[in-house]
C-alpha positions in Angstrom: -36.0 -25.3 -94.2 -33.4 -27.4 -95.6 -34.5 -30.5 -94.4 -38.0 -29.7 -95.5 -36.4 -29.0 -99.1 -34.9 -32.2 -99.1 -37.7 -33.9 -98.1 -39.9 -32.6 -100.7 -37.4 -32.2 -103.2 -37.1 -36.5 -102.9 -41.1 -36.8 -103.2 -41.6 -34.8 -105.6 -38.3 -35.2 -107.9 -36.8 -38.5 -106.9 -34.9 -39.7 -110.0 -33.1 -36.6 -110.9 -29.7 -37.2 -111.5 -26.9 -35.3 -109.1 -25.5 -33.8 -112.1 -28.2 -31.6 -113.0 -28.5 -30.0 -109.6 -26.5 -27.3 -108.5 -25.7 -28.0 -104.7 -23.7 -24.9 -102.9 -21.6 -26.6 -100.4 -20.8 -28.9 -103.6 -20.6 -26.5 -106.1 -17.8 -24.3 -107.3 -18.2 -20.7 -108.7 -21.1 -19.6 -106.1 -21.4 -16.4 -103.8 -23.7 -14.9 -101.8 -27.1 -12.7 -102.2 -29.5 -10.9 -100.0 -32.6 -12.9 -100.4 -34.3 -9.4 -101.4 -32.5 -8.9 -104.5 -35.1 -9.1 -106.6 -37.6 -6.7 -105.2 -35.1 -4.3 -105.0 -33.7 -5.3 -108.8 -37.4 -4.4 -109.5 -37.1 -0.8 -107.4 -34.5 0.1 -109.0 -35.8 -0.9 -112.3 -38.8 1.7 -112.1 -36.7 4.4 -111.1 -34.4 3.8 -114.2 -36.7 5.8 -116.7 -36.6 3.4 -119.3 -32.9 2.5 -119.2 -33.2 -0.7 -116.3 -30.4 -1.4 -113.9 -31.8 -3.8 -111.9 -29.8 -6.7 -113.9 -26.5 -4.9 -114.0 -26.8 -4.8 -110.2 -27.1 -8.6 -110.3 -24.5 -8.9 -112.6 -22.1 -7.5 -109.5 -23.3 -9.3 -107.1 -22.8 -12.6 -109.3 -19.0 -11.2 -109.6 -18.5 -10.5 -105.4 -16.1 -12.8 -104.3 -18.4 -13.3 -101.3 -18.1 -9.6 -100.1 -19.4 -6.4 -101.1 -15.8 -5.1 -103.0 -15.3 -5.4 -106.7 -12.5 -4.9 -108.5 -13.5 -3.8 -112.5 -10.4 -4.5 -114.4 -12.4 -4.9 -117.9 -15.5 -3.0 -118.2 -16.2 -4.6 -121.0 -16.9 -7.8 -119.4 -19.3 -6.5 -116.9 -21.0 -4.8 -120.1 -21.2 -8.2 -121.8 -22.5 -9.8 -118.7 -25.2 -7.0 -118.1 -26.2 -7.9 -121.9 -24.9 -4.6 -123.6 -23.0 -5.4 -126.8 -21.9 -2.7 -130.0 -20.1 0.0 -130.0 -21.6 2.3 -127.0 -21.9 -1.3 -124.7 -19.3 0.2 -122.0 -20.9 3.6 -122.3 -24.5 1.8 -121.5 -23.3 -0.2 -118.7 -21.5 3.4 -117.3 -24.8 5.0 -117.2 -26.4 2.0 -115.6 -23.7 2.1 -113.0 -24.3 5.9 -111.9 -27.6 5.1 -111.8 -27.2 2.5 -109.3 -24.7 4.9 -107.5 -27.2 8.0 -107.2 -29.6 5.5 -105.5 -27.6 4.3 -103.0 -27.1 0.6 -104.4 -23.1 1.4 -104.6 -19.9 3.4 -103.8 -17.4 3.7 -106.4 -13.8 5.3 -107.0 -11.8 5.6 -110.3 -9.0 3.5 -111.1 -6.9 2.2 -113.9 -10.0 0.9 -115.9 -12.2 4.2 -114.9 -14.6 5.6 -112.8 -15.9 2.1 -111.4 -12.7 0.1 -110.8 -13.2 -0.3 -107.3 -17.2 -1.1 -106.5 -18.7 -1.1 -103.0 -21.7 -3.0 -103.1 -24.2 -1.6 -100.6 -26.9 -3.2 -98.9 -30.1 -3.4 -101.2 -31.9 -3.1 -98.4 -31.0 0.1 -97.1 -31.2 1.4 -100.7 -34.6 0.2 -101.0 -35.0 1.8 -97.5 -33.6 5.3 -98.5 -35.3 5.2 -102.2 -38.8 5.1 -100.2 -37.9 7.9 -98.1 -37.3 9.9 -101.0 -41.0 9.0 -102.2 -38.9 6.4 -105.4 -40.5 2.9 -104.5 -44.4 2.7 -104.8 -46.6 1.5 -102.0 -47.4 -2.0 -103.5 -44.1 -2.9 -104.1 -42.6 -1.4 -100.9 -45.2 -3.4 -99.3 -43.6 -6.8 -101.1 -40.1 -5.5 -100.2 -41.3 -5.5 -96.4 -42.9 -8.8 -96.2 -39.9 -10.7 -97.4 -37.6 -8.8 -95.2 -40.0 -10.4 -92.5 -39.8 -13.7 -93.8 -36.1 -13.9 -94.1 -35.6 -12.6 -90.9 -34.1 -9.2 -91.4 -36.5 -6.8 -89.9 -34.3 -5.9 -87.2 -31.3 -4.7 -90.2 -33.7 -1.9 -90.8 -34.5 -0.9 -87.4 -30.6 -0.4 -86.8 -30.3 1.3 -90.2 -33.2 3.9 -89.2 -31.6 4.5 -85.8 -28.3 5.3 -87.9 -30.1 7.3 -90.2 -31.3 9.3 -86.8 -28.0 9.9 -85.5 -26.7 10.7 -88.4 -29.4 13.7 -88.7 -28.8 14.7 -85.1 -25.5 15.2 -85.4 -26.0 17.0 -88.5 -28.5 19.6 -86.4 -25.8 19.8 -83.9 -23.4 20.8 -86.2 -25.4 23.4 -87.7 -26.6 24.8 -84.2 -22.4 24.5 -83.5 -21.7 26.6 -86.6 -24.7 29.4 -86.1 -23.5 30.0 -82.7 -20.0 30.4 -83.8 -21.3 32.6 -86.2 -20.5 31.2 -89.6 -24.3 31.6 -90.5 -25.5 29.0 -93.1 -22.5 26.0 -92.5 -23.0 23.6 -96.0 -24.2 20.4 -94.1 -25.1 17.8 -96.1 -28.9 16.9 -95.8 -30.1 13.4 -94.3 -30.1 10.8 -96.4 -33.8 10.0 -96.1 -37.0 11.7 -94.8 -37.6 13.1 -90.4 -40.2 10.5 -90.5 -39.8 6.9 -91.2 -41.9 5.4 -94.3 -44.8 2.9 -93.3 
């Protein structure tokens, strides 16, 4: 693919000069992103009721350094970079972060700067995954969202992440059949994190 690029890239745009392109392996101040950001910027986007996330999830990816922990020492920064400015601008991007949170897009836990100072960026992917089995991404778009995990390559990511989800749900049946034998009637058990049947 990179060759082909390259090839085309000289055909079709042969006298552009090096310093207007941004080259990766060249360039500083670069990290990486699942090629299905967008689609699932987009997911996330409808299930925001009018108050998108999608770019504020973007804006943390664009601040990993090149893994999935972030450290939020200024709030106010990431609020800025989201594009939230007056007064309420930290409270916005708060809201914007639980939202992301509650579907699965990150793990958080309070430090000196709050309730987000340490981010765990999840895999969009299985939050795209988990949002359509809880009926939250619409068949056109889920259908998007699956080609181009095909064309990048990353089909087999969500076969393992299904086969987790069902041994996760086993063991979760166990445990209740464990506790009603034992006689502690109705054990709190968390429920699965997606639907018995996977989404097609």
């Amino acid at each position: 693919m990179a060759e082909r690029a390259a090839a085309l890239m000289q055909l079709h745009f042969p006298h552009i000069p090096e310093a207007w392109l941004w080259r990766r392996k060249a360039t500083f101040g670069f990290t990486t992103v699942p090629r299905t950001l967008p689609i699932a910027m987009e997911a996330i986007d409808h299930q925001s009721k009018g108050q998108p996330a999608g770019h504020t999830l973007f804006c943390l990816w664009a601040r990993s350094p090149d893994g999935p922990l972030v450290v939020i020492e200024n709030p106010a920064t990431f609020a800025a970079e989201a594009g939230f400015t007056g007064a309420r601008a930290t409270d916005t991007w708060r809201r914007r972060m639980k939202c992301l949170r509650d579907h699965q897009f990150l793990l958080s836990k309070a430090g000196p700067s709050g309730d987000f100072h340490y981010v765990l960026l999840l895999n969009p992917n299985a939050a795209v995954e988990w949002m359509r089995g809880n009926k939250m991404v619409q068949d056109g778009l889920y259908g998007r969202f699956r080609d181009r995990v095909a064309e990048v390559g990353a089909s087999a990511e969500l076969d393992t992440l299904w086969a987790h989800w069902a041994a996760e749900r086993a063991a979760q049946v166990a445990a209740q059949q464990a506790a009603a034998a034992a006689g502690e009637g109705n054990a709190s058990v968390p429920p699965p994190p997606v639907e018995n049947e996977q989404a097609t």
